[in-house]
N, C-alpha and C positions, 0 to 999 in steps of 0.2 A: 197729190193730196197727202196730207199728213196722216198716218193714222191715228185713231180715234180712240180710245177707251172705250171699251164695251161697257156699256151700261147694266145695271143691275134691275132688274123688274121694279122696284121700288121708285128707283131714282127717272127710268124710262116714262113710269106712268107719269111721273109729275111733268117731265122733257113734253111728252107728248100735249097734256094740258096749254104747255107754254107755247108750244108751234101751234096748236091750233086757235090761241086768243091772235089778238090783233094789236100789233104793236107790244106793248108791255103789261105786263101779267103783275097784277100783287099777289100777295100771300091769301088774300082774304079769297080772290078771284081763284086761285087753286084748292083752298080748303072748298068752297063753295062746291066747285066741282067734284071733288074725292067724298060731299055727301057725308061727311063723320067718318070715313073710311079708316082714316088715320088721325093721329093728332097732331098735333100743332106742333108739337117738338121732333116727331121723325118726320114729319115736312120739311121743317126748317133745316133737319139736318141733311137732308134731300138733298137743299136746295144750295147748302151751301158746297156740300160735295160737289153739286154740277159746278158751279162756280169757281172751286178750286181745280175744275178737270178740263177750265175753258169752252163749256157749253152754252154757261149764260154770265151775262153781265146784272149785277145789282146797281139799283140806285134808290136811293129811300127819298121818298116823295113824301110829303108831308109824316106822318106817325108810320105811312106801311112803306116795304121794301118791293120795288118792283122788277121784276126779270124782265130782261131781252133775251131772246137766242143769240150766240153769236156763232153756232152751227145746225145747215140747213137742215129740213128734215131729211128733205132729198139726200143731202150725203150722208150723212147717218144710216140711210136702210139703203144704199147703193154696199156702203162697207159693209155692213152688215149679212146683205143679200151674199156678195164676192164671198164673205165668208166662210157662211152658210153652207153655199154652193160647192168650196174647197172641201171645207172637213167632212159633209155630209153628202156631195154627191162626187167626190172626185173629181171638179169643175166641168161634170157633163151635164150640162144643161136638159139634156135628151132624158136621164138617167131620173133626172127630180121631176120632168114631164111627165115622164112614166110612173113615179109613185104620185104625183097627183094624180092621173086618171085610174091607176088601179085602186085608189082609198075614194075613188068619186069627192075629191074635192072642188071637182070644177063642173057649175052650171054649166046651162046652152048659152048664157049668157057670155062669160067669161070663155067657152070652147068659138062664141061668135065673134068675140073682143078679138082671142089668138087669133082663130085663119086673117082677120081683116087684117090686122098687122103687119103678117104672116106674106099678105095679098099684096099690102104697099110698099114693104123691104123689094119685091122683086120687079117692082116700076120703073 
C-alpha cells in the first residue's frame, strides 16, 4: 500500500463525514453535518486539500460539488493504527494493551469483544 498523508484534525473531520455518507457527499451534506462548526471557506479549503492529497474525488453536480472517497476508511486507520503503534508503543501491541487497561479505557464489553477474538485466532 502506498503510504498516505496524515491528515490534519480539520481535514479528518470532514474525510470522516464523507466515509460515512453514502456514495457522494456535497458541500451542503458536510456543512449540514459540521452544524455551523466551521465555515464554508475552510470547508472548502478542506476539501480541496483532500483532493489535491488523492483522498477524494470532485464532481460538480448541478450548482454543488460532490465528493467520493477514493481512500478507504479502513486503510486510512490500519496506517494510521501501524503508526501509532510504532512511534507510541515501540510496535508492541502488548505494551498499548497495557496502557489501555491501566487508564480503564476498555469496557466489559470491549475486554468481551478482545478474549472472543483472542478465542477464534486459536481455532
Amino acid at each position: 500500500m502506498d503510504t498516505l498523508k496524515r491528515l490534519p484534525d480539520s481535514e479528518l473531520e470532514v474525510m470522516l463525514i464523507i466515509w460515512n455518507g453514502e456514495g457522494k457527499v456535497s458541500t451542503s451534506d458536510i456543512m449540514q453535518h459540521l452544524k455551523k462548526k466551521k465555515s464554508v471557506q475552510l470547508v472548502q479549503n478542506s476539501l480541496n486539500r483532500l483532493e489535491s492529497k488523492g483522498f477524494v474525488k470532485c464532481e460538480k453536480i448541478g450548482r454543488l460539488n460532490h465528493y467520493t472517497p477514493l481512500v478507504s476508511l479502513e486503510a486510512y486507520r490500519s496506517q494510521e493504527t501501524a503508526s501509532f503503534l510504532e512511534k507510541m508503543y515501540e510496535n508492541s501491541g502488548s505494551k498499548l494493551f497495557a496502557a489501555l487497561i491501566e487508564n480503564n479505557s476498555l469496557s466489559e464489553d470491549d475486554l468481551q469483544t478482545i478474549k472472543a477474538m483472542l478465542e477464534k485466532d486459536e481455532e
